[in-house]
LUMPAVO-37240 format. One record per atom (N, C-alpha, C): residue in one letter; x, y, z. Coordinates in pm, whole numbers, plus 50000, padded with zeros to 5 digits. Layout:
BEGIN
aXYZ...
***
This chain:
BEGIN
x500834987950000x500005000050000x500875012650000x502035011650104x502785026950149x503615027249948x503895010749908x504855014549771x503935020149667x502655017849698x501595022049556x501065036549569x501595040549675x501305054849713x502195065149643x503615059849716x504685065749652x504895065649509x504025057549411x503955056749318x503525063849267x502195062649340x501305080549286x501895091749320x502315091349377x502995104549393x503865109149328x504695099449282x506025099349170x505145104849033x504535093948996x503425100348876x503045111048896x502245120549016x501855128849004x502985142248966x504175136749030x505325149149043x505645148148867x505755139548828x506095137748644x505475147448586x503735143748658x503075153548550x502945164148584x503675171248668x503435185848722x504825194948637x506005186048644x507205187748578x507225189948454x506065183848402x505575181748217x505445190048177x504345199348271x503045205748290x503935223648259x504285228748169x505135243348192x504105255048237x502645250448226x501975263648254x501925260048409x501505245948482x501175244748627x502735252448720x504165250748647x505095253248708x504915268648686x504705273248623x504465287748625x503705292648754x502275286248697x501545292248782x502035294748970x502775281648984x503005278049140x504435286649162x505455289949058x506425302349061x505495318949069x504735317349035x504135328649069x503595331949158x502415324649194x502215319249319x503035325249440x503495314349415x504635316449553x505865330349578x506205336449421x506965348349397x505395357449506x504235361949469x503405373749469x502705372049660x502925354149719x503035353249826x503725357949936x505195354149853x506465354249951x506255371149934x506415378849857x506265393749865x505525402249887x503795396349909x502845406249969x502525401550074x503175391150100x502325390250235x503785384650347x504665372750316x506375368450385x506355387450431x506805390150288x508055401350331x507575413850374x506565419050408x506015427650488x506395425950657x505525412550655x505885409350793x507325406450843x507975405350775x509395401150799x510135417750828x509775425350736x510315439350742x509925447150904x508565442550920x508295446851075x509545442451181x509705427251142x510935420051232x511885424551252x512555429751159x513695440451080x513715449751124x512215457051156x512585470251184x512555472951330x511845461651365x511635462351530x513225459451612x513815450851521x514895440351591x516385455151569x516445451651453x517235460151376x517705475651368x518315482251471x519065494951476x519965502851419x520435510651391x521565518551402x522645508751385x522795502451531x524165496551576x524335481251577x523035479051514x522575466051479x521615461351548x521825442851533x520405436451648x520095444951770x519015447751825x518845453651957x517695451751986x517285456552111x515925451252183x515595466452176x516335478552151x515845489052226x514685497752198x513905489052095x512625500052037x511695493052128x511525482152138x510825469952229x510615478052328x512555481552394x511755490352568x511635499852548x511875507652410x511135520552465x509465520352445x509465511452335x507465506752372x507045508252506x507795499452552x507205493752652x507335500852802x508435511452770x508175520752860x507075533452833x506255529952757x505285539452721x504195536952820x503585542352917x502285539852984x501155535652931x501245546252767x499785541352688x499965527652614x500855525152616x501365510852491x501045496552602x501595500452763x500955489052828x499485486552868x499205497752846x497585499652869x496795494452816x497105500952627x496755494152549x496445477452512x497695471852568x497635455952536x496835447752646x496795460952784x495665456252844x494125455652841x494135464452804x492835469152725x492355457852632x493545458252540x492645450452410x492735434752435x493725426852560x493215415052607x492185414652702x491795423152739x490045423352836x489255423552755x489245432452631x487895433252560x488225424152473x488915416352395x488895402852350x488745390052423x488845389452551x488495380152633x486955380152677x486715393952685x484705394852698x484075395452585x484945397452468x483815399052375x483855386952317x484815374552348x484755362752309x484015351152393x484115357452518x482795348052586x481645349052597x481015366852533x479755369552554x479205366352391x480025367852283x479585362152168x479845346052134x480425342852230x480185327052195x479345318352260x479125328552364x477495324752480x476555328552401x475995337252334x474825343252262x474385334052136x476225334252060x475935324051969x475415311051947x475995308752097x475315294052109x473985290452154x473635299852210x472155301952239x470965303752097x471865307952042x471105312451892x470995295751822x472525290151816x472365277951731x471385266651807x471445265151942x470505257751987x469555262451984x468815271752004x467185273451948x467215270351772x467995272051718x467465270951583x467635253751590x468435249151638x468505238051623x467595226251668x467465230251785x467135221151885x464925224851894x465075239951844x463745239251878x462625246751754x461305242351763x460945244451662x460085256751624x460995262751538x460815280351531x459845279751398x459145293751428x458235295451309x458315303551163x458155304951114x458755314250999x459505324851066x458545334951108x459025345351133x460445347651241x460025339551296x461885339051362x462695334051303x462495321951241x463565317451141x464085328051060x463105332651035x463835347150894x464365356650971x464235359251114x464635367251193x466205365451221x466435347651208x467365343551250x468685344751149x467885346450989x468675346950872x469315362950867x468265364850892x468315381950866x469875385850940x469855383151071x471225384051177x472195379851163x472345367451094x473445360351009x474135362450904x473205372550822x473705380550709x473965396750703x473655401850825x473685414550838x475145419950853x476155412550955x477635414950950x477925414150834x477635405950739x478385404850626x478965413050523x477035424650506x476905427150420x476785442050441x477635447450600x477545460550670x478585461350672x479555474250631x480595480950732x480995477650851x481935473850867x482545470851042x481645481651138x482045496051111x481845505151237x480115509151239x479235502051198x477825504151143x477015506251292x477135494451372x476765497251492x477615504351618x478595508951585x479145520851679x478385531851644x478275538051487x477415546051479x475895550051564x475375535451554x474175535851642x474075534751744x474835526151818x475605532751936x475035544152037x476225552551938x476285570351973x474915575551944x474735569051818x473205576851824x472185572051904x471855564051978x471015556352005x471265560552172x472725562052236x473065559352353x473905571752404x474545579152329x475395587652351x474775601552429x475815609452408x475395621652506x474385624352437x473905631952316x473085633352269x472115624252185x472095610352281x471375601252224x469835599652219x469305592852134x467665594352069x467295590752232x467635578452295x467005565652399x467695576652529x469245584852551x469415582552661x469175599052686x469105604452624x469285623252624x467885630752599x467165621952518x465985628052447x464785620552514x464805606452496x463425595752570x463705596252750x465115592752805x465375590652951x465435606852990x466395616452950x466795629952970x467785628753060x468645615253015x469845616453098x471305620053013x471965629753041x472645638652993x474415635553075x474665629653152x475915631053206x476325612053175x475575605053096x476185589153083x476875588852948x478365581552911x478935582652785x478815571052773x478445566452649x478225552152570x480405547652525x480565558152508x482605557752494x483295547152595x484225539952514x485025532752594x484855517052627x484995511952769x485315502452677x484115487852698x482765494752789x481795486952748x480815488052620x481285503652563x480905507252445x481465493652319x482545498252328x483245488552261x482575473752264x482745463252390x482365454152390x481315448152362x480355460252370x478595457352381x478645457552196x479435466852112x479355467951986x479865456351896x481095451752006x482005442651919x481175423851930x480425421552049x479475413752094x478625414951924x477785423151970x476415426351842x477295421551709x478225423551688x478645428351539x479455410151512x480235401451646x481095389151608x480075380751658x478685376151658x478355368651783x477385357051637x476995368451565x477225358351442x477445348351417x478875356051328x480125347351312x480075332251419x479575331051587x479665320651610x478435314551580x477445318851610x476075310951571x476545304051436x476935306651345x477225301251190x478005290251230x479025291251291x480105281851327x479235271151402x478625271551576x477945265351641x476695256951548x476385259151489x475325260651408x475525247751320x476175247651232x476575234051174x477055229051277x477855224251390x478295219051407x477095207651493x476495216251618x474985212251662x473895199151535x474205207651460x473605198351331x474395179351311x475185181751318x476285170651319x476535162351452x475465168051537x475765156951675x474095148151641x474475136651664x473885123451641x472725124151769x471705125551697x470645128651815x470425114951929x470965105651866x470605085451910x471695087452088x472355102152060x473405100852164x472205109052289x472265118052253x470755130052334x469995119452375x468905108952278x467815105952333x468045094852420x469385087452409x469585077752482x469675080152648x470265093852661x470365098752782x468975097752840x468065104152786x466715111252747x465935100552790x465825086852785x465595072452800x465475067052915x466955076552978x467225069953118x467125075653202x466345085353181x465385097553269x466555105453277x467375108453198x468015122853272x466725137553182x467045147653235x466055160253220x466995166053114x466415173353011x466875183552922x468045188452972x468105193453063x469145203053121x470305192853122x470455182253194x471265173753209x471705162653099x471175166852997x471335156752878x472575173352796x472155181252808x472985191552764x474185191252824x473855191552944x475335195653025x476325181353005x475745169953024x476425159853018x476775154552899x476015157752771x476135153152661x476105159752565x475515169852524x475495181152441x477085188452450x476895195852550x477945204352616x479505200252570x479805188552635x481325181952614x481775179052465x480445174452385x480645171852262x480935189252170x480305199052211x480185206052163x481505221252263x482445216252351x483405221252422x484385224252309x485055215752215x486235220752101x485565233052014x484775224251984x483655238451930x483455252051952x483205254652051x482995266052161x484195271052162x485505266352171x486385267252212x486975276752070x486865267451944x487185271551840x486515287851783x485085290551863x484375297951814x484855312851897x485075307152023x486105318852092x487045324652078x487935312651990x489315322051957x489145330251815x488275322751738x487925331351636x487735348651695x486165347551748x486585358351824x486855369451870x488035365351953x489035367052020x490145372751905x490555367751826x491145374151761x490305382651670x489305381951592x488605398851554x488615406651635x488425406951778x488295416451844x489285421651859x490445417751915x491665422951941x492475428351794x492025426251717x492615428251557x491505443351494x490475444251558x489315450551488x490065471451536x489995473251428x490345488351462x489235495951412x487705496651359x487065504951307x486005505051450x485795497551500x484545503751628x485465506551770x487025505451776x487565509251916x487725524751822x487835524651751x488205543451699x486695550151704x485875546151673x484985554951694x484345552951827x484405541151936x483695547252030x484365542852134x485575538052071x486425536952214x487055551352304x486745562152244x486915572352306x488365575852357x488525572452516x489765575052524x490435557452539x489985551352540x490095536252599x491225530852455x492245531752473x492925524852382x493105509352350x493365507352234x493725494752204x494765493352127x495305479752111x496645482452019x496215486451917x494945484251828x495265488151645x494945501251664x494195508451751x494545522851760x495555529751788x496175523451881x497715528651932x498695527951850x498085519851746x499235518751630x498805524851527x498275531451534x497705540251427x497935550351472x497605553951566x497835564951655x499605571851642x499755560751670x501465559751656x502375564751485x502065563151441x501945565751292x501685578251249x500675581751264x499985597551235x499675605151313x499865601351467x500185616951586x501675611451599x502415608851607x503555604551690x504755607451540x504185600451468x505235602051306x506155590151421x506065574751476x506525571251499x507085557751435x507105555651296x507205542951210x507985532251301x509095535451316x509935523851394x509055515951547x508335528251552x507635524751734x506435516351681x505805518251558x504685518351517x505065502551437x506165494551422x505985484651369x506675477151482x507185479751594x507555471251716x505615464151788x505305474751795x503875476751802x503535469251776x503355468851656x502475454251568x502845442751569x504205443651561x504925430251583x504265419351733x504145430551820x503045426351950x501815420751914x501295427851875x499795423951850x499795414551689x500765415451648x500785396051520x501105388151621x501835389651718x502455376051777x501295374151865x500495384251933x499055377151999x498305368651904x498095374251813x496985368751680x497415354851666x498595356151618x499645343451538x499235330551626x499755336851765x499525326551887x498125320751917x497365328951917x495905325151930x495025317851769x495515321951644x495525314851560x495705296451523x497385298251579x497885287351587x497195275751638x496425282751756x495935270351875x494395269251762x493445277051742x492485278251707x492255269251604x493455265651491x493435260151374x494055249051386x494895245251450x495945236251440x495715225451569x495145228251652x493835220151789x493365218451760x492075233151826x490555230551824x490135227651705x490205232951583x489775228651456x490095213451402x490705206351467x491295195951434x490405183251555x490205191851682x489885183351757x488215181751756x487425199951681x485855198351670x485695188051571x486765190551439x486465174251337x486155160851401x487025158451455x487605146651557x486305136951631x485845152251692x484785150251765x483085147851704x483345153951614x481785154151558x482475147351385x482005138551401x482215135551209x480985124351134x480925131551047x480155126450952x478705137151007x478085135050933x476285141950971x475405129951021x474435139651090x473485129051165x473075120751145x472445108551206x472335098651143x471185098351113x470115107551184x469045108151120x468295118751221x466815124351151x466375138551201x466385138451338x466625148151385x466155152151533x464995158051602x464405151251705x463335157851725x463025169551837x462605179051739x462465195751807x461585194651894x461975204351979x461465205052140x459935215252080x459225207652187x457675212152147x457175218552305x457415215952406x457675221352540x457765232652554x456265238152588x456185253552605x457065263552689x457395257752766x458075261152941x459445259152907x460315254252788x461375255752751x461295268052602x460425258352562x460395270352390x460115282652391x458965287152494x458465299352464x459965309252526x460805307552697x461555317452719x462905319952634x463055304952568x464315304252454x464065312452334x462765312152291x462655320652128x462165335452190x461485336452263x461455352052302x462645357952359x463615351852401x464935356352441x465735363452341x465625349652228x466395351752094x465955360552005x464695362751989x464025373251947x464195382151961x464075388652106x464475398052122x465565407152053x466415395852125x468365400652077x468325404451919x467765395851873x467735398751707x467305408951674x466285411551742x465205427251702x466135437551740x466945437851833x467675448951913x468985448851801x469275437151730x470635442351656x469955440251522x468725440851503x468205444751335x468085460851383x466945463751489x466585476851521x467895488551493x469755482351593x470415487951558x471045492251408x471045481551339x471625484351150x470215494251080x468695493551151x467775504851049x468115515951133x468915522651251x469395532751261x470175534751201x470745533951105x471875541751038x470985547850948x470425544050801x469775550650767x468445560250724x468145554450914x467105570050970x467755578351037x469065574551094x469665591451120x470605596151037x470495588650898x470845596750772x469745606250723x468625606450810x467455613950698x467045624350869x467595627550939x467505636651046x467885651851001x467055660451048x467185673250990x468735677251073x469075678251214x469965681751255x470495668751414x471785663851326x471805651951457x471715657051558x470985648051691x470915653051841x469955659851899x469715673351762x468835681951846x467625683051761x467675683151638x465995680951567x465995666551483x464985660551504x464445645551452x463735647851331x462945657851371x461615654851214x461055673551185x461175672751088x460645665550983x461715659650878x461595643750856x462925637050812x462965644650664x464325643950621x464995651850539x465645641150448x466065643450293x466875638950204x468175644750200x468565655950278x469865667150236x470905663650247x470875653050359x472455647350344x472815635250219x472205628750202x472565620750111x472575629849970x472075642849941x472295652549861x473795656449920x473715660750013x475365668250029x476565660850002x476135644950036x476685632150009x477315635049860x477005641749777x477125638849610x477385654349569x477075663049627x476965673249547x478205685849621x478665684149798x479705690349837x480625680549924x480615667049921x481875659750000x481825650449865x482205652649796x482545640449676x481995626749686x480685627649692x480495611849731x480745604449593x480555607849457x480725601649328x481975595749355x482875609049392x484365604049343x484845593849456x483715592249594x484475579549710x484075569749628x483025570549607x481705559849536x482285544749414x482955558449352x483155555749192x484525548149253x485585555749329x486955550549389x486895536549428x486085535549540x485965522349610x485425509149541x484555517749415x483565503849334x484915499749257x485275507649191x486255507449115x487675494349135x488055496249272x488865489649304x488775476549390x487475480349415x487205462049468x486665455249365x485785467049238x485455454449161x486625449149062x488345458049091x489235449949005x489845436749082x489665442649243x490395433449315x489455417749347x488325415749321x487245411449378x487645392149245x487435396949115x487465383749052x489295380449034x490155386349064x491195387649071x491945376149197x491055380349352x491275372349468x490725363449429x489305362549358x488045348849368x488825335249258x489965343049155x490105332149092x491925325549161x492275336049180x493445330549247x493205321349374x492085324349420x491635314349575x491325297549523x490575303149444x489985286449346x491735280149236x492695289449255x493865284949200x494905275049321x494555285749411x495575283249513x494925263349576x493445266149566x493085252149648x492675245249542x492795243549427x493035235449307x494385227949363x495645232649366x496715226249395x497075224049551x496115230249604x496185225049778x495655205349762x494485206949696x493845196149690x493655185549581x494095191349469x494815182649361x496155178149322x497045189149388x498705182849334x499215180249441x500255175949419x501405171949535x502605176249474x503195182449520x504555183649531x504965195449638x506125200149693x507115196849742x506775211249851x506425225049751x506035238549824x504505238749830x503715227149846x502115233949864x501795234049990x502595228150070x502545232350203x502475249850229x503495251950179x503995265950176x502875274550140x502195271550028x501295280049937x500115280050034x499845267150070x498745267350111x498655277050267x499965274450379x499865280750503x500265294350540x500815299750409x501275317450362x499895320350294x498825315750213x498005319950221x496655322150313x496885314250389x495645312950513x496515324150615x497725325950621x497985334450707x497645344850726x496975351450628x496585369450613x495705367550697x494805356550710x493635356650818x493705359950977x495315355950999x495795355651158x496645371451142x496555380051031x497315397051058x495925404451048x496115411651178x495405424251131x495815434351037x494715439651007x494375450550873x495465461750910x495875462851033x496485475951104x498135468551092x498455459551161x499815449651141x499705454450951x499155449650917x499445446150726x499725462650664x498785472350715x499115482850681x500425488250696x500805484950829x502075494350920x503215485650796x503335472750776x503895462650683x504025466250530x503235472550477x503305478550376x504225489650394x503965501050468x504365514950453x505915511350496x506225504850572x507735501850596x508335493250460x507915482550393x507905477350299x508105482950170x507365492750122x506765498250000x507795509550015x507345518150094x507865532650082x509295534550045x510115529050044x511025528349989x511715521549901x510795514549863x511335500749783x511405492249862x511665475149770x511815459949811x513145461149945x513415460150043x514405462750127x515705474350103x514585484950072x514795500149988x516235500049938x515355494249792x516255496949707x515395501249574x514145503149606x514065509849503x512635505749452x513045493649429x511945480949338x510725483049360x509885481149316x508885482349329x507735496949443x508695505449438x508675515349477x507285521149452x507075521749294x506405526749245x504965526449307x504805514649304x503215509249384x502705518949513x503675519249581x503295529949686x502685544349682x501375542649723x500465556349736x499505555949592x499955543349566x499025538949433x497685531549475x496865531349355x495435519749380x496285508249361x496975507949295x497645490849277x497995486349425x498445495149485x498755489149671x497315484649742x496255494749686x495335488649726x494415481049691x494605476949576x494435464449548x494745454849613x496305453149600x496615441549644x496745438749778x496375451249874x495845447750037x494285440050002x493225444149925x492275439549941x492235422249869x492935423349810x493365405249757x493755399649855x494635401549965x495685394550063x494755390350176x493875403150175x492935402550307x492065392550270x491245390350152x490105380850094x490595370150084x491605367550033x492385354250013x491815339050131x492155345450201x491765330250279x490615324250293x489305338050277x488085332050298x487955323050183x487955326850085x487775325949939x488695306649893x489785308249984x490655296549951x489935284750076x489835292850173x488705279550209x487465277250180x486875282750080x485425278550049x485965268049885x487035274649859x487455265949733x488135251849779x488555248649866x489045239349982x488215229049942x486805233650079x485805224950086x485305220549965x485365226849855x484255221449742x484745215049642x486505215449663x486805208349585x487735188849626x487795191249767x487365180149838x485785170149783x484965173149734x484225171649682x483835160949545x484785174249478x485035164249372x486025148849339x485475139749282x486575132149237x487785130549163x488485124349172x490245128949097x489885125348964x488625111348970x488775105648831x488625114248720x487135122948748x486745129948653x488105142748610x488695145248623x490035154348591x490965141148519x490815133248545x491545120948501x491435119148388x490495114848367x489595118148214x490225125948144x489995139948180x490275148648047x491885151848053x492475148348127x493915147648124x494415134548025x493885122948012x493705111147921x493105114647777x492695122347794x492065127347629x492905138747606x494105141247635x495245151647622x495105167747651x494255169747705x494225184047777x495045186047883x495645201347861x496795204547947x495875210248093x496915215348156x496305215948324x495085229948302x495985238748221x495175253148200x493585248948158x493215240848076x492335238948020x491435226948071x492145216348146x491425207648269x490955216648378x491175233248416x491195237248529x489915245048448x490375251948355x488995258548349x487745249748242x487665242048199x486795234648139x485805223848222x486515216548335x486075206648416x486095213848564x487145220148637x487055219948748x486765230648833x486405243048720x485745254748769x484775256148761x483965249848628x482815247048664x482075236248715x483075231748772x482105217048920x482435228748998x482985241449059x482985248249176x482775262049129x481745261249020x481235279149005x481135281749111x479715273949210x479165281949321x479705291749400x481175281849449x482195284849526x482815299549496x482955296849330x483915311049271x482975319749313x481655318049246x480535331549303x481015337249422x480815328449524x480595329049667x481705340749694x482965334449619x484515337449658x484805352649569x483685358449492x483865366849432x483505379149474x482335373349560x481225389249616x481565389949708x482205376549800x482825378349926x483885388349948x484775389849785x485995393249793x485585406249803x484465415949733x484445424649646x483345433249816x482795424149888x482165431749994x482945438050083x484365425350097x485075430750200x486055437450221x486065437250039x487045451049988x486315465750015x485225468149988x484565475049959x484125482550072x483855474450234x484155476350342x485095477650419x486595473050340x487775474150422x488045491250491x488865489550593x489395500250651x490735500650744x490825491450811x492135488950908x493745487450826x493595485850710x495015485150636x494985495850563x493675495950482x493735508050417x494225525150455x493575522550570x493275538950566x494815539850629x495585536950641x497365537750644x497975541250498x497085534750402x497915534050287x497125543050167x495975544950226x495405557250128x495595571650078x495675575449970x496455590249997x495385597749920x495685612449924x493955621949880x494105619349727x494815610349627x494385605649504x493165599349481x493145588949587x491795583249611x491005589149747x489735585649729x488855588749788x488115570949821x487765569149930x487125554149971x486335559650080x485105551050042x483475552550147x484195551250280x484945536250366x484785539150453x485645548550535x486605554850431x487875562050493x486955573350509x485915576850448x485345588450497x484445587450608x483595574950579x482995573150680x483515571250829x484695571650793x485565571850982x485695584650999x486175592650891x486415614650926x485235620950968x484075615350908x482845621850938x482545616651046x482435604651074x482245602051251x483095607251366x484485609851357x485135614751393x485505629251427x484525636251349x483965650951346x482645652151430x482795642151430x480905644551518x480085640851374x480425646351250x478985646451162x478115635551057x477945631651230x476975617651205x475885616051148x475505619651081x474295622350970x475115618950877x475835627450818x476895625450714x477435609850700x477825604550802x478495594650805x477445580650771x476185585850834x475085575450841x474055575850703x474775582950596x474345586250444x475145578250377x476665581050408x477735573750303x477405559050375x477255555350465x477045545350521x476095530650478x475135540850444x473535535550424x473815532750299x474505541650205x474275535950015x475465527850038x476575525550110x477695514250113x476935499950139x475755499750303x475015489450285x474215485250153x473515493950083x472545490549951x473955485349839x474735493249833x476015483649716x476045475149764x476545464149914x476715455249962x475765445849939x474495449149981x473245438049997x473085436649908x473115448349754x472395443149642x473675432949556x475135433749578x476025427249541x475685410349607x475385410149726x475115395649777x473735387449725x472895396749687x471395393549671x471485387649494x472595397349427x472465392649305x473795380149271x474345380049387x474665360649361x474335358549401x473455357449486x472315347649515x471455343849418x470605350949338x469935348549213x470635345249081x471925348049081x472855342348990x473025324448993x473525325949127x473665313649155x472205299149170x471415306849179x470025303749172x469475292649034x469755304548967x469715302448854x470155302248739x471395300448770x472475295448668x473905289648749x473645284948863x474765282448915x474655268148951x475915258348973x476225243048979x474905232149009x474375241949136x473285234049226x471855233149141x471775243449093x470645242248959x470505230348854x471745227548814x472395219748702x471955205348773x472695204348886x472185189948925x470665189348957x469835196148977x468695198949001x468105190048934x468125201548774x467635193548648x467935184148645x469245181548651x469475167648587x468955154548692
***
């Protein structure tokens, strides 16, 4: 068996060697890897380590003799530690009612609605509402209560925002996984008189502990990585991706400003590591294969009714928060007059702050960067999961890595990187303060989602069928796009709008590397919040959501109806 392996493998390495376009592709590959994404981070290393007088520690202590820099890392491990246990408590509360109990339309759609709303919103969407909703001059706390001396700023602001906005993200995760526990295990308990409660704790629970676990560090690291809702309502409450931003453009401190980051990658990296390379390994482990057959939903008033009115609630309170943005885009004057609602800002939007030219900027460059990431992702896990040879290790764990840097790390990585050239000398110089830089931040950043949805689906397919048309003499270029892109349109879709939303929403790398050539929605949408002129902000805001939703809504109907799952339908 181990000699007929090695066999295949020998064969497979022949035909990759044969193959002059596949060796290309994987020299390229790996050239546009090792350099947008290796050597950034490596230059931080460099610059942190690296002095005057050579190796030294001494930018490290003067960090670290900074009061605000230790603060900071305290800060942003408290509010990643609460905002990872209160969104992976909520989440899971969410996946077991959907799971476990039997909801009616209208919550179900309630439940969709919440699941897709992060997606297809701006990071800082509910800080906005927030302030408006809670702040000094808030609708609920200034105007309905008439309490005037409470600040929504800082750092339960933060948490309560960063909760609403990641808690999602775990329900999705929890969510399949709940699905995949074998109900024959539940009812057996169930049999032997243990009570609901105790069939959870004893049996639910443990099975579903890697899980939980996995859904925390996820997280845990957005939060501590997230720089668009600690800037707007973290107030004075620092965190590292502010402090490092901060550091940069009050301080003019580059050298301080990539020791910095180097901190907060090695938190990420670390908490990554365990997240993917464990728990992800050990929730497989634990739960495999799908159920063995349906489960039966709890019909028990005295459990169902306080579980779905709970969940309800929560949902209504973070739908209620995303339709504040654009009703206090249509407010005559934020804070102090409500009505009679007004169109003027989304006029001023276009006619005296350039909204065309953010508009036109931002569409512009995610929709170059968008099929650009979607086909390189479906490239990269083509040869994760079809070839073998020698660097796909490499390809494959330099591309999932952008997922474990923050947007703020990648930025600071560029500007040390770029601004002077390839280890300034020059090279590639040019790119800097260009759309081409930002491009290729918004490719680096999309990359991983995109390469694991191309992962899964092409696990899927069989080797034979590629077998085939490699036997009828088609080269790899033309086996890849004739047979094996379209068994994983769906995927590309998926991997395309995904790319092009979260370009389109980016802000934490960008707004380091943006210069007044371009103009981008959310780089403004952070100045105008940051001015106070939240109306303004909750205009550019509101038509960024309508590009977003209507970009997701129309692959959805793409895919509907003309995409893979259709095909087998018919047939």
């Amino acid at each position: 068996m181990a000699a007929r392996t090695r066999q295949s493998a020998e064969l497979d390495r022949k035909k990759l060697f044969g193959d002059p376009i596949m060796i290309t592709t994987i020299v390229v590959l790996i050239a546009f890897l090792t350099l947008f994404i290796l050597y950034p981070l490596a230059i931080l290393l460099v610059d942190s380590f690296v002095g005057d007088g050579g190796f030294s520690f001494s930018v490290f202590q003067r960090i670290f003799a900074m009061p605000n820099f230790r603060t900071a890392i305290t800060n942003t491990l408290k509010v990643g530690f609460v905002v990872g246990l209160l969104s992976s408590f909520i989440g899971l509360l969410f996946a077991y009612v959907e799971v476990y109990v039997r909801l009616n339309k209208f919550v179900g759609g309630l439940f969709k609605v919440v699941s897709m709303l992060p997606v297809v919103s701006p990071p800082f969407v509910l800080s906005l509402s927030m302030i408006m909703l809670f702040g000094k001059a808030g609708i609920i706390t200034r105007h309905l209560l008439g309490i005037y001396d409470n600040s929504v700023y800082g750092y339960w602001g933060i948490v309560i925002v960063q909760t609403l906005t990641f808690f999602p993200v775990c329900y999705m995760m929890l969510k399949g996984l709940l699905k995949n526990i074998d109900p024959s295990l539940e009812e057996a308990a169930r049999d032997m008189g243990a009570g609901r409660w105790k069939v959870f704790l004893d049996v639910t629970l443990p099975l579903m502990l890697p899980g939980i676990g996995n859904a925390f560090l996820v997280t845990f690291i957005e939060s501590i990585a997230d720089f668009a809702n600690p800037m707007l309502i973290g107030g004075s409450y620092d965190t590292l991706a502010t402090t490092i931003y901060l550091q940069i453009t009050g301080a003019y401190d580059k050298a301080g400003a990539a020791a910095m980051a180097v901190v907060l990658l090695c938190i990420t990296l670390i908490m990554f590591a365990v997240q993917k390379y464990y728990l992800e390994a050990k929730t497989a482990a634990t739960l495999t294969g799908k159920a063995s057959r349906g489960r039966m939903l709890m019909e028990d008033k005295s459990v169902k009714i306080p579980l779905t009115v709970l969940c309800t609630l929560v949902a209504l309170f973070v739908i209620a928060m995303y339709i504040c943005v654009p009703i206090g885009a249509l407010f005559p004057t934020w804070g102090r007059k409500f009505f009679p609602l007004t169109g003027k800002w989304f006029e001023l939007v276009f006619t005296r702050y350039k909204g065309f030219k953010a508009f036109k900027d931002s569409f512009v460059l995610s929709l170059i960067a968008s099929p650009i990431t979607a086909l390189l992702s479906m490239i990269i896990s083509y040869l994760v999961v079809k070839r073998s040879f020698k660097s796909k290790g490499f390809i494959e764990a330099v591309s999932m890595l952008a997922m474990a840097v923050p947007g703020t790390v990648l930025g600071v990585g560029y500007i040390r990187g770029f601004s002077g050239g390839v280890f300034h000398t020059g090279f590639l110089q040019g790119i800097y303060g260009t759309g081409l830089i930002l491009i290729i931040v918004f490719i680096v950043r999309s990359l991983p989602t995109g390469t694991r949805s191309g992962i899964s689906a092409l696990r899927q397919i069989d080797k034979s069928i590629e077998e085939s048309a490699y036997d009828m003499g088609a080269d790899s270029f033309k086996v890849f796009m004739t047979v094996t892109l379209p068994l994983i349109k769906d995927s590309f879709l998926s991997g395309l709008v995904t790319a092009f939303v979260r370009s389109i929403t980016a802000i934490s790398a960008i707004i380091l590397l943006v210069t007044p050539q371009f103009l981008l929605i959310t780089v403004q949408i952070n100045e105008f919040a940051e001015k106070g002129s939240y109306s303004l902000a909750c205009a550019f805001a509101t038509i960024l959501i309508i590009i977003t939703y209507g970009a997701v809504l129309l692959m959805n109907l793409f895919t509907k109806y003309f995409g893979t799952s259709r095909k087998i339908k018919e047939d």
